[in-house]
Rosetta silent file (secondary structure, phi, psi, omega in degrees, C-alpha in Angstrom):
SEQUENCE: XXXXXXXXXXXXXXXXXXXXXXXXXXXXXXXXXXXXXXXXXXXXXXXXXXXXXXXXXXXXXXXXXXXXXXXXXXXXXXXXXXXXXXXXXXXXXXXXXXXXXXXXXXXXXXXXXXXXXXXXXXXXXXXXXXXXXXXXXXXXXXXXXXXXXXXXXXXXXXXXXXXXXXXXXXXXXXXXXXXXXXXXXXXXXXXXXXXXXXXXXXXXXXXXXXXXXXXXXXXXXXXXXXXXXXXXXXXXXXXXXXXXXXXXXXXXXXXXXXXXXXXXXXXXXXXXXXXXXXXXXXXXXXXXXXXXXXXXXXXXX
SCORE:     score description
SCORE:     0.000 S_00000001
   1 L     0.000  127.790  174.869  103.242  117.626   53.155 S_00000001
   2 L  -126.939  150.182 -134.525  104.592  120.149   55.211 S_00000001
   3 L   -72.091 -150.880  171.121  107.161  121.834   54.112 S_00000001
   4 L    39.401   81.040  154.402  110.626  123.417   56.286 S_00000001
   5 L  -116.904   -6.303 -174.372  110.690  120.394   58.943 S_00000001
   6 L   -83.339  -28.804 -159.582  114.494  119.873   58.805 S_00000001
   7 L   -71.839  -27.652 -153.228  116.753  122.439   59.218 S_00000001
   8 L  -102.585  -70.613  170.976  115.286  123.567   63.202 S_00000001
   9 L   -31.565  -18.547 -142.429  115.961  119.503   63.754 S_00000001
  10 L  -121.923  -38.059 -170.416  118.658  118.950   62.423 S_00000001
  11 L   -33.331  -11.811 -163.512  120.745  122.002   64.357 S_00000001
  12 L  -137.819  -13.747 -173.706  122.953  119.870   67.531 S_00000001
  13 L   -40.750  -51.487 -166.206  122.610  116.584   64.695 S_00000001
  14 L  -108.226  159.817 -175.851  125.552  116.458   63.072 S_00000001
  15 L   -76.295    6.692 -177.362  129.029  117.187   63.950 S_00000001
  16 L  -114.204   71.550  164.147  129.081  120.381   61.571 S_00000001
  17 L   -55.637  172.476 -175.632  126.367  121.753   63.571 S_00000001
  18 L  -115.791   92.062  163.656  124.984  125.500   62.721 S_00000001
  19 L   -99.045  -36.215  152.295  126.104  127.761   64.732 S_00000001
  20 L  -102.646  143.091 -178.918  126.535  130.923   62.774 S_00000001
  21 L   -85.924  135.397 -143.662  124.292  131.156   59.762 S_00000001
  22 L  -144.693   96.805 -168.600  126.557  131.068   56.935 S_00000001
  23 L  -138.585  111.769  179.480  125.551  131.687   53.234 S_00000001
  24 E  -122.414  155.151  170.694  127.799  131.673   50.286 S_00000001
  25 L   -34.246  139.056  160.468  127.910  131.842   46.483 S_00000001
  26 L   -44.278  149.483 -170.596  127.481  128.597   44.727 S_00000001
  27 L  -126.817  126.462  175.437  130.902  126.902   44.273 S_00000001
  28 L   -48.729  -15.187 -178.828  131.583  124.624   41.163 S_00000001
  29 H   -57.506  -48.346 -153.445  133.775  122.396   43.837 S_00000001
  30 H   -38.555  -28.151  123.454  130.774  121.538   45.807 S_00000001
  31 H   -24.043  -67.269 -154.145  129.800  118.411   43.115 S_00000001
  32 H   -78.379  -31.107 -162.083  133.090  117.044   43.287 S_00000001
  33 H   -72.937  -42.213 -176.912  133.466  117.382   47.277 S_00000001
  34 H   -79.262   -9.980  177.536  130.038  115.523   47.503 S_00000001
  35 H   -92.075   -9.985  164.570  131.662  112.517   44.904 S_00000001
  36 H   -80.689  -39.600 -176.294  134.187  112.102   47.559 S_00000001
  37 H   -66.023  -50.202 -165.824  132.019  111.977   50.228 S_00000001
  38 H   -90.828  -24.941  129.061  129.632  109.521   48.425 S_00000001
  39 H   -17.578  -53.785 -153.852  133.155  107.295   47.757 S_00000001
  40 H   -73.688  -42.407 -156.870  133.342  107.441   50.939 S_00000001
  41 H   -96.447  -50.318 -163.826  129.771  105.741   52.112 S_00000001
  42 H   -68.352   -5.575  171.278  129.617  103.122   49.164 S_00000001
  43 H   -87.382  -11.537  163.006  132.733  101.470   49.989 S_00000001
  44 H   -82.003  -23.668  176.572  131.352  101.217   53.560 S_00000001
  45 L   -68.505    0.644 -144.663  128.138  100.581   52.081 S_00000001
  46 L   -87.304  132.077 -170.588  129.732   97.727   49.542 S_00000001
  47 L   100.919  -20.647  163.315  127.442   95.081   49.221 S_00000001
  48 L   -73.779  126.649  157.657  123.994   97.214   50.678 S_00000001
  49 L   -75.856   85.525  157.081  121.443   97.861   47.800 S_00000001
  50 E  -139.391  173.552  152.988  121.493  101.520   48.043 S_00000001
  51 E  -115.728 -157.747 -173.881  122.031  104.632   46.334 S_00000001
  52 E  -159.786  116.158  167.542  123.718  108.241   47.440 S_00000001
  53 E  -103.515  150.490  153.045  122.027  111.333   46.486 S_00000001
  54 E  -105.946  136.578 -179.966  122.925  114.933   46.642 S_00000001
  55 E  -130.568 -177.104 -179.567  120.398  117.077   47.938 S_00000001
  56 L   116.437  156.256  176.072  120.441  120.081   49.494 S_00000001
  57 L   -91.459  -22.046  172.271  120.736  123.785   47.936 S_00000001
  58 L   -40.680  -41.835 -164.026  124.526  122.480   47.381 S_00000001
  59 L   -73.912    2.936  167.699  123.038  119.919   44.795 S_00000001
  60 L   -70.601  142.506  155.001  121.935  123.207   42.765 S_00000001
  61 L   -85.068  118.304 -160.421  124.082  124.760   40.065 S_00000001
  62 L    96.734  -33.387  179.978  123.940  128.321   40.929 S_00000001
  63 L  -110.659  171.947 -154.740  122.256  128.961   44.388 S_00000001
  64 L   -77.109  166.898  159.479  123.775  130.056   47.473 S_00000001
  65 E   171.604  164.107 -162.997  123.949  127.882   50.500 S_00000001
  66 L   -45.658  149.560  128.473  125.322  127.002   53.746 S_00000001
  67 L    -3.831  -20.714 -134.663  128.855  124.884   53.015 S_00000001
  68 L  -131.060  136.451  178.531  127.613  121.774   53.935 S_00000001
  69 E   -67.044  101.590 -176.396  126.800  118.683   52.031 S_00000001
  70 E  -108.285  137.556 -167.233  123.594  117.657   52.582 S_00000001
  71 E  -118.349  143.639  166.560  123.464  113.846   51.486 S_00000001
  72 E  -132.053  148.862 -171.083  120.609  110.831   51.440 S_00000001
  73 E  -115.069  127.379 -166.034  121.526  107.411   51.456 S_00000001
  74 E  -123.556  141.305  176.165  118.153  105.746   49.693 S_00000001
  75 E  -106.448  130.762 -175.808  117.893  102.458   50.840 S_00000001
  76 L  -101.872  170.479 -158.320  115.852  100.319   47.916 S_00000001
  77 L   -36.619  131.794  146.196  112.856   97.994   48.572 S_00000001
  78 L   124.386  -15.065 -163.735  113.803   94.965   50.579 S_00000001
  79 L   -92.755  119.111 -174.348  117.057   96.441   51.949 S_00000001
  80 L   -37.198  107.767  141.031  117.792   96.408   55.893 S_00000001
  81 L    -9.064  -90.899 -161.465  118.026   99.497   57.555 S_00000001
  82 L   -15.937  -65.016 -176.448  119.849   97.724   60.737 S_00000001
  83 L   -35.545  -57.503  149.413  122.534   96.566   58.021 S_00000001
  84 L   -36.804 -100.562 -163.248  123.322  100.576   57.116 S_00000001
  85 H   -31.563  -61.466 -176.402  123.399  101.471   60.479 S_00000001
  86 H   -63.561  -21.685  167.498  125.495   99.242   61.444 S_00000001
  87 H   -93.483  -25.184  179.720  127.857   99.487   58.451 S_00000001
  88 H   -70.749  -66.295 -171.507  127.866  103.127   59.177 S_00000001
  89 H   -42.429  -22.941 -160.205  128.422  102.830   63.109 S_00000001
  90 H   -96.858   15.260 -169.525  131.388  100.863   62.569 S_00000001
  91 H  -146.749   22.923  169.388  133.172  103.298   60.344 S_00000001
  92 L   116.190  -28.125 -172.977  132.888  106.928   62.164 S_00000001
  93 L  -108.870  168.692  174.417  128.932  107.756   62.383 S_00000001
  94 L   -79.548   -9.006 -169.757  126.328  108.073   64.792 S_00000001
  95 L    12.234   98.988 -179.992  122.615  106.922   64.500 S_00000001
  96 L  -114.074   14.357 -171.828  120.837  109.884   66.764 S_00000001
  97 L    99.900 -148.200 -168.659  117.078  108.822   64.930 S_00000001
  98 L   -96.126  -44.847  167.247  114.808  110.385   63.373 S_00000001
  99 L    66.332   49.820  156.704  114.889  113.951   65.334 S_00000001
 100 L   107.322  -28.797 -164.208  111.389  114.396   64.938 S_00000001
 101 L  -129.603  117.493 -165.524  110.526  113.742   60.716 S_00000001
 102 L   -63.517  160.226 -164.779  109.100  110.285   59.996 S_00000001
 103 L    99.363  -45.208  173.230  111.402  108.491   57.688 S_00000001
 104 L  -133.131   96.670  162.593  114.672  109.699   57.822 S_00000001
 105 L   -22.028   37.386  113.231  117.249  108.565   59.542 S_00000001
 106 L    44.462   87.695  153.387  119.946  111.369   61.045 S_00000001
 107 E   -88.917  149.003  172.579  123.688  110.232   61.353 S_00000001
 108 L  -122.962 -158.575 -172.252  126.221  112.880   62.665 S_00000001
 109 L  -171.008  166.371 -125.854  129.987  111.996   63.030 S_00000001
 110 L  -139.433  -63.227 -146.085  133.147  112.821   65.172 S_00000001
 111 L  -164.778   94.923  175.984  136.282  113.314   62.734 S_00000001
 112 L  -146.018   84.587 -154.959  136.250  112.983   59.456 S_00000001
 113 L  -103.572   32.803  148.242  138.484  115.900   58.046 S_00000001
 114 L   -73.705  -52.278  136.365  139.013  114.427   54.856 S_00000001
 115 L   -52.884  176.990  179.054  135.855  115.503   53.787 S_00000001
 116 L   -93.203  167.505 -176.866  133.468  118.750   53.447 S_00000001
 117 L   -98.668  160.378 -175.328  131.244  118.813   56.341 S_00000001
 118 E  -138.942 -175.972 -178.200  128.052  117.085   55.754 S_00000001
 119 E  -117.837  145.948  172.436  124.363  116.153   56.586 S_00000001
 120 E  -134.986  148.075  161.794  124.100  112.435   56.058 S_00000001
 121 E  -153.765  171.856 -167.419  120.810  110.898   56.352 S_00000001
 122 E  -124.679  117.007  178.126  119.121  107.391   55.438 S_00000001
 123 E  -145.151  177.231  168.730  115.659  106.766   53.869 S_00000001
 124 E  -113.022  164.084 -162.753  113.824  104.416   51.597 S_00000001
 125 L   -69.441   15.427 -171.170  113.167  104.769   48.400 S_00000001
 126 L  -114.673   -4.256 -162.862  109.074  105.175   48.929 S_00000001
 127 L   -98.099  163.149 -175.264  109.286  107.690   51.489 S_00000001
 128 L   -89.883   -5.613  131.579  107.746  110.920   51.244 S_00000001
 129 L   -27.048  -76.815  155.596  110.803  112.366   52.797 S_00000001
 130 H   -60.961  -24.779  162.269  112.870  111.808   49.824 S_00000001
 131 H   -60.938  -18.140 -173.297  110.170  112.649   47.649 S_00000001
 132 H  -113.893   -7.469  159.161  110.391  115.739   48.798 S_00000001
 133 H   -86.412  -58.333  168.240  114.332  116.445   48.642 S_00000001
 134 H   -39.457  -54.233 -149.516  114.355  115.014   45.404 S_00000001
 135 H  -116.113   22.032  138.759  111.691  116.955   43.467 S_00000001
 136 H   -67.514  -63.617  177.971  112.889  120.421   45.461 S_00000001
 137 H   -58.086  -30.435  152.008  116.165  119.561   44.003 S_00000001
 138 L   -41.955  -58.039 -172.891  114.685  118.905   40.576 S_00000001
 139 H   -59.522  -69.621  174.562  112.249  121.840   40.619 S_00000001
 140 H   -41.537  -17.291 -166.195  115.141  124.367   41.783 S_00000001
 141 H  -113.150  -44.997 -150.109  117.780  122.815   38.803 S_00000001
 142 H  -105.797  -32.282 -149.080  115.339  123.184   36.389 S_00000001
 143 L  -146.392  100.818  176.423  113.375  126.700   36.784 S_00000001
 144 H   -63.345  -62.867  176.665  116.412  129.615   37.496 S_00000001
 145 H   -71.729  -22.508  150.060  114.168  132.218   38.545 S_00000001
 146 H   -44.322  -80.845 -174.856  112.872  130.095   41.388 S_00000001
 147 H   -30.530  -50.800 -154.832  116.529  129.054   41.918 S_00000001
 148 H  -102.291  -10.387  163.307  117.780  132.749   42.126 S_00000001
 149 H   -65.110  -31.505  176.423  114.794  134.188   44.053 S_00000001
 150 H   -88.940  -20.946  166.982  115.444  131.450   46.912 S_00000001
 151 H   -69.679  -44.769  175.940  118.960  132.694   46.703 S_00000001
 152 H   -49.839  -55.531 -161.491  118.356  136.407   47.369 S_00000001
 153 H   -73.704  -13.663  171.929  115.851  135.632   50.304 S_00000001
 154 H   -88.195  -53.067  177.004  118.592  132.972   51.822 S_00000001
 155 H   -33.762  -52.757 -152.949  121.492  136.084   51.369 S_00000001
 156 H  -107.771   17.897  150.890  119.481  138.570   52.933 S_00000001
 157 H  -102.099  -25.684  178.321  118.167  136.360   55.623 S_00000001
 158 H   -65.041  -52.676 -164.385  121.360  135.037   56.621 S_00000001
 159 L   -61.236  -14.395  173.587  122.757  138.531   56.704 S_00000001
 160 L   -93.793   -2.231 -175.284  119.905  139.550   58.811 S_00000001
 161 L  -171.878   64.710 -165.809  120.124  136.740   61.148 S_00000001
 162 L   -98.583   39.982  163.803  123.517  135.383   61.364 S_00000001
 163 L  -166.690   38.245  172.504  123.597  133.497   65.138 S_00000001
 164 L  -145.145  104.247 -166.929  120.175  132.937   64.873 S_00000001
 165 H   -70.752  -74.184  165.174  119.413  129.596   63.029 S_00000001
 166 H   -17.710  -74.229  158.146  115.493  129.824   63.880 S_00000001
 167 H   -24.165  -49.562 -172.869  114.983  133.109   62.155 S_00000001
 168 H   -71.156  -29.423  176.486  116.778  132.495   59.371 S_00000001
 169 H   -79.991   16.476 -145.988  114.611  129.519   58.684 S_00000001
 170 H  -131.772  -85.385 -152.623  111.316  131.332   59.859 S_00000001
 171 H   -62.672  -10.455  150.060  112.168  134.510   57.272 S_00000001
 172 L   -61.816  -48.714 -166.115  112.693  131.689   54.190 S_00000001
 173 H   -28.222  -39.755 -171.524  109.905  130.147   54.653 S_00000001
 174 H   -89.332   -1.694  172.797  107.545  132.016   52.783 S_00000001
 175 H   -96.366  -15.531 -165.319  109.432  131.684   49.467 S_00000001
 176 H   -71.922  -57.962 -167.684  110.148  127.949   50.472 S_00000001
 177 H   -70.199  -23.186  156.672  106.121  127.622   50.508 S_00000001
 178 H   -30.885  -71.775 -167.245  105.655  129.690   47.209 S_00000001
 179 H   -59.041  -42.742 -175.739  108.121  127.222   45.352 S_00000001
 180 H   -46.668  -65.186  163.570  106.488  124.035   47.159 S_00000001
 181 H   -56.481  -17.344  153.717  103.503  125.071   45.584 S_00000001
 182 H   -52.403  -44.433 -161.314  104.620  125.531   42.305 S_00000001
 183 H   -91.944  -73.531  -99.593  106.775  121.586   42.283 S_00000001
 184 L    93.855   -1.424 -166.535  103.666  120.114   43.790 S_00000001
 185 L   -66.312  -38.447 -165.313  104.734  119.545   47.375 S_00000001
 186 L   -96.983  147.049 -137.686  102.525  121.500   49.530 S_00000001
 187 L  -153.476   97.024  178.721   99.755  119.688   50.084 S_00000001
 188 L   -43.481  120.234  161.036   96.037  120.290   52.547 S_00000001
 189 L  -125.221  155.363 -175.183   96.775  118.862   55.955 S_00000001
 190 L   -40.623  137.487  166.934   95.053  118.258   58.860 S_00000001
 191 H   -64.627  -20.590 -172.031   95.070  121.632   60.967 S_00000001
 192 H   -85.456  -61.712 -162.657   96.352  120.277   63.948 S_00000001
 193 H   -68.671  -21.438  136.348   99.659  118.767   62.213 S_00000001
 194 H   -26.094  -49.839  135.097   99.917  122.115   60.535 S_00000001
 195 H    -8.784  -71.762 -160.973   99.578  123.819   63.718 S_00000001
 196 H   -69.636  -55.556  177.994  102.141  121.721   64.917 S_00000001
 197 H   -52.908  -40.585 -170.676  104.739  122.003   61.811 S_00000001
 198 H   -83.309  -26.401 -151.592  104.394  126.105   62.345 S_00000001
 199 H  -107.987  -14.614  156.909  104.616  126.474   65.845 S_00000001
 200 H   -80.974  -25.268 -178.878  107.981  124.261   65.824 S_00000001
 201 H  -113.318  -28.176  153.028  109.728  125.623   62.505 S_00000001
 202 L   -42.021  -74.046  130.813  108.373  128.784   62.931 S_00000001
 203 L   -49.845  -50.309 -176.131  107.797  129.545   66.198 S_00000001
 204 L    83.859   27.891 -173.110  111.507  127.659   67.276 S_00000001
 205 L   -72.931  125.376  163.149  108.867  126.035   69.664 S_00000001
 206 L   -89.162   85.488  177.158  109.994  122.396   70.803 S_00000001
 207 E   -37.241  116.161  155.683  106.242  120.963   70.400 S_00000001
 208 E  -118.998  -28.848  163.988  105.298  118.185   73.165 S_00000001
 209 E  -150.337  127.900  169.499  101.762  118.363   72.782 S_00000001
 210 E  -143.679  140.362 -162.370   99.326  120.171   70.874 S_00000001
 211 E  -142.804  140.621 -176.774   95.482  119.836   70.940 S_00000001
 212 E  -118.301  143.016  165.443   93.074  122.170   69.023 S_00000001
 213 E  -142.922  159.708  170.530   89.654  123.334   69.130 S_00000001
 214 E   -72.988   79.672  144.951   87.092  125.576   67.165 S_00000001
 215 E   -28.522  -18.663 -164.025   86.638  128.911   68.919 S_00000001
 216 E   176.517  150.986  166.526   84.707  130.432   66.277 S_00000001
 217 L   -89.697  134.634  170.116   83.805  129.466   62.837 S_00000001
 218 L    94.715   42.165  170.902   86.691  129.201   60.398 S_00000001
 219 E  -146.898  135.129  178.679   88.933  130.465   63.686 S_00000001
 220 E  -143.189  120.251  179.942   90.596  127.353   66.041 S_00000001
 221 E   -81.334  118.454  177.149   92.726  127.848   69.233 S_00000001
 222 E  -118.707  138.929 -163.848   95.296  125.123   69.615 S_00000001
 223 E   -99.059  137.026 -145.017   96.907  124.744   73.041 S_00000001
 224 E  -124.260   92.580  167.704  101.057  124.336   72.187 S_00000001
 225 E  -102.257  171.924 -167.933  102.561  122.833   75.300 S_00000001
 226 E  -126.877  153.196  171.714  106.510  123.088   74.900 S_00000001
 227 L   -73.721   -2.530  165.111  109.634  122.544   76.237 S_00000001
 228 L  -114.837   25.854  170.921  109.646  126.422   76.791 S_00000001
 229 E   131.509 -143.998  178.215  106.148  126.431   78.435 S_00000001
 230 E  -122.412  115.799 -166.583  102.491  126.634   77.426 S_00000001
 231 E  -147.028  161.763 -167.506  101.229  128.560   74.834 S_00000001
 232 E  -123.941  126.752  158.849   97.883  129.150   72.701 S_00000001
 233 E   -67.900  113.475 -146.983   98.096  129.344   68.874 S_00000001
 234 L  -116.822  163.545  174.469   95.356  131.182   67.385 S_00000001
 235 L  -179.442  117.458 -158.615   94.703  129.954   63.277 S_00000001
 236 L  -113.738   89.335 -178.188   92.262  131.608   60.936 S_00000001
 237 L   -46.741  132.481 -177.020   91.617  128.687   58.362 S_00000001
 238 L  -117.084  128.998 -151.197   91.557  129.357   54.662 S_00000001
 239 L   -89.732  -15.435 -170.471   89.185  127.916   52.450 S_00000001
 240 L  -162.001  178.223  179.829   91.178  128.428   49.108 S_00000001
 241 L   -71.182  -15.536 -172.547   94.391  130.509   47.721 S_00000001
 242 L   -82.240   -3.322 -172.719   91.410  133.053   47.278 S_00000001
 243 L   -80.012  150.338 -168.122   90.470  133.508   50.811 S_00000001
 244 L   -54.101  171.630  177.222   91.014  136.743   52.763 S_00000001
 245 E  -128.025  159.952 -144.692   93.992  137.077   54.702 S_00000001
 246 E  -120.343  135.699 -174.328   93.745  138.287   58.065 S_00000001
 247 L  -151.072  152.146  168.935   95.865  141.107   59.029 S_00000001
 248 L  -119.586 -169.479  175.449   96.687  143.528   61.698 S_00000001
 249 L   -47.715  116.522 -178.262   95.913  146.996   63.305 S_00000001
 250 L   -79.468    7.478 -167.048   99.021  148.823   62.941 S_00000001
 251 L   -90.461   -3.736 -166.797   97.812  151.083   65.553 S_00000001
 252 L   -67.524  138.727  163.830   97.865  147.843   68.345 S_00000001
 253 L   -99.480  130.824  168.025  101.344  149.543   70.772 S_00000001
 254 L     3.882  -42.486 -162.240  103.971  147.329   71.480 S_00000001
 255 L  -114.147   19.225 -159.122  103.357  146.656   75.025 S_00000001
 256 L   -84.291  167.565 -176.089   99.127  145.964   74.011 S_00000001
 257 L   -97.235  -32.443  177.265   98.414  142.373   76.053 S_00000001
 258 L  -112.291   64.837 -173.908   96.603  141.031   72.951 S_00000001
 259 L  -126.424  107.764 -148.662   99.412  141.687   70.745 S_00000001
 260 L   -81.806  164.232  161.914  100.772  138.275   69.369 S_00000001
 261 E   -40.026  117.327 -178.626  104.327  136.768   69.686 S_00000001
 262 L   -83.689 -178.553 -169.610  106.375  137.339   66.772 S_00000001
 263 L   -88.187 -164.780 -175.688  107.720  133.956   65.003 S_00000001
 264 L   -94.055   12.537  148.706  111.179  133.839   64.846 S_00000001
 265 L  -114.599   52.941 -162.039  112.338  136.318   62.541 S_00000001
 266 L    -3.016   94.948 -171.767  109.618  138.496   63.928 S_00000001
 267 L   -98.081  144.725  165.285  106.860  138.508   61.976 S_00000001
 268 L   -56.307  -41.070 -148.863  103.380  139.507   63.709 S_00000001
 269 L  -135.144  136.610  151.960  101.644  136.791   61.784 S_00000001
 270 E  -106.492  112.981  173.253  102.631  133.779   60.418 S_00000001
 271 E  -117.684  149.390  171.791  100.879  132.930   57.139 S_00000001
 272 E  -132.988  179.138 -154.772  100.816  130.159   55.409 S_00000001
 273 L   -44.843  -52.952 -168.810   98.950  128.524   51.995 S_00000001
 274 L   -94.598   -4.564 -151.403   95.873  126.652   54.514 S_00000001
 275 E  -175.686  147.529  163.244   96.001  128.983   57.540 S_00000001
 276 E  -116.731  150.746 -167.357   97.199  132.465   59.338 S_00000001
 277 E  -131.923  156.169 -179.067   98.584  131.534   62.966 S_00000001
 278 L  -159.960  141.108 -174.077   98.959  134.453   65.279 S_00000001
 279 E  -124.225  147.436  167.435  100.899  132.893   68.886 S_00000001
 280 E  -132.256  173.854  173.931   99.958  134.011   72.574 S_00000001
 281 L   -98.124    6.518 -165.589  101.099  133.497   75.780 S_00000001
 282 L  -166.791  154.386  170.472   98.278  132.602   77.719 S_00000001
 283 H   -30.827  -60.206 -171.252   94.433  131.694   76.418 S_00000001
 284 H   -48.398  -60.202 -166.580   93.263  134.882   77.747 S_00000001
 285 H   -57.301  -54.589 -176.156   95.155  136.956   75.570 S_00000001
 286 H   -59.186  -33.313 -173.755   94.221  134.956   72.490 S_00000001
 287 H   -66.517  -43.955  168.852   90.244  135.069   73.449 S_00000001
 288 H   -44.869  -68.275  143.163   90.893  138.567   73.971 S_00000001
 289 H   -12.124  -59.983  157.929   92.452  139.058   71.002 S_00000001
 290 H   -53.861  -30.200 -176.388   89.728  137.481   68.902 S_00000001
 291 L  -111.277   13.339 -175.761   87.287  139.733   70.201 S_00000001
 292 L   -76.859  172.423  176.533   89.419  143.004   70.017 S_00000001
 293 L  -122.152   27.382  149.315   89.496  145.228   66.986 S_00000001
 294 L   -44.677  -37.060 -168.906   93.368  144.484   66.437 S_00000001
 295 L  -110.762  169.067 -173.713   92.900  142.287   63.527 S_00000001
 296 L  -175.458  145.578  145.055   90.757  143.033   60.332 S_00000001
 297 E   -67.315  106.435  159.850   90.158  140.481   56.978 S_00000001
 298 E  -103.319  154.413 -161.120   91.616  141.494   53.852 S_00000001
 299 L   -74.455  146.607  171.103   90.210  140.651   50.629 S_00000001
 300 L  -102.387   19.192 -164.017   92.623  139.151   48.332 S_00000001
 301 L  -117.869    0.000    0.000   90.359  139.994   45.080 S_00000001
């Protein structure tokens, strides 16, 4: 499962889009604001087998997070989509899809200032989408020093990258995949959809295609093309949590040709649990790159 795919998606969804990153103390309202709000959907909902969750770092007691409600509407076995949508559409929301993450459904809305602003989205009760809001929100409720460690690292990214949505989600990340692994979540995936997940929540890349091959063993260049252009994704595969990690020369200068792209809260390297990704602009650089003395393995034992 891989982890981060919403937040980079989700940015133009709704009408309380994210335009400055915004991170405040937990508020004891923030429960009560979401029982209005989920008033709000089951009487348009009345008669629809669903439920209304809060999810979300809001649905924590204790950690910091944006304002915003983020809500799932779990539709249970047998129950019509269309029928939600359509009870939704006809009472103030939008249906804009999926926006990218099988599963979940994305409404935004126009004018509803009776409420906190919110994320609303629609899933069934099988999906591995909600499986994975749910037993975040579990893990994080239950285990405090997770909970207050994901708080610091949200504070002091939004303060470090407060008009820059992409960053801020790029410099969480690595405590996001810490905790994932801890709840169970993260999960070995194929390299290419890995690939894919990093060079879009990571990167801020809008992915159109991506196709990979093995350059080398345990090294595979995947070609990223994008809605900002073409680019080659370098990825040094990891056989276990024990495998070296690949790191680089601090002596490469700024202006070096095989000197990768930083993600988006500019990191040299992006690593994660299965893989280190290092991004270029052009093959050449990464093939260069590979055979340069930039880079070095370090042992993690």
């Amino acid at each position: 499962m891989s982890p981060i795919k919403e937040e980079n998606r989700d940015i133009n969804a709704n009408s309380a889009n994210t335009r400055r990153v915004e991170v405040v103390p937990y508020d004891p309202a923030w429960p009560v604001r979401f029982e209005e709000i989920r008033g709000h959907l089951l009487s348009i909902l009345s008669g629809q087998d669903v439920r209304v969750e809060h999810v979300g770092s809001t649905s924590v007691p204790g950690l910091a997070a944006k304002p915003i409600i983020d809500i799932d509407i779990v539709l249970k076995v047998g129950e019509s989509f269309e029928a939600v949508k359509n009870a939704l559409e006809a009472n103030g929301y939008t249906h804009v899809g999926d926006l990218g993450i099988n599963g979940r459904e994305v409404f935004k809305y126009d004018n509803k200032p009776q409420l906190m602003s919110h994320h609303l989205y629609a899933l069934s009760a099988g999906s591995e989408e909600l499986k994975r809001h749910l037993t975040f929100r579990d893990w994080l409720r239950t285990h405090p020093e997770d909970r207050d460690a994901y708080a610091q690292v949200k504070l002091a990214a939004a303060q470090q990258f407060p008009d820059d949505i992409g960053a801020y989600i790029d410099a969480k990340s690595d405590i996001i995949f810490t905790i994932y692994q801890r709840c169970g979540l993260y999960q070995a995936q194929s390299l290419s959809e890995l690939a894919c997940s990093v060079a879009n929540n990571r990167y801020n890349l809008r992915v159109e295609n991506l196709t990979c091959r093995q350059v080398q063993p345990g090294i595979v260049l995947c070609e990223v093309q994008a809605e900002q252009g073409t680019f080659c994704l370098l990825a040094w595969e990891k056989a276990d949590s024990t495998s070296s990690e690949i790191s680089l020369d601090q002596g490469i200068p700024e202006s070096a040709t095989e000197r990768p792209l930083p993600t988006a809260s500019g990191q040299p390297l992006c690593t994660t649990p299965f893989a280190t990704f290092a991004l270029f602009t052009s093959e050449q650089d990464a093939q260069s790159f590979i055979t340069s003395k930039a880079w070095h393995r370090k042992n993690n034992l």
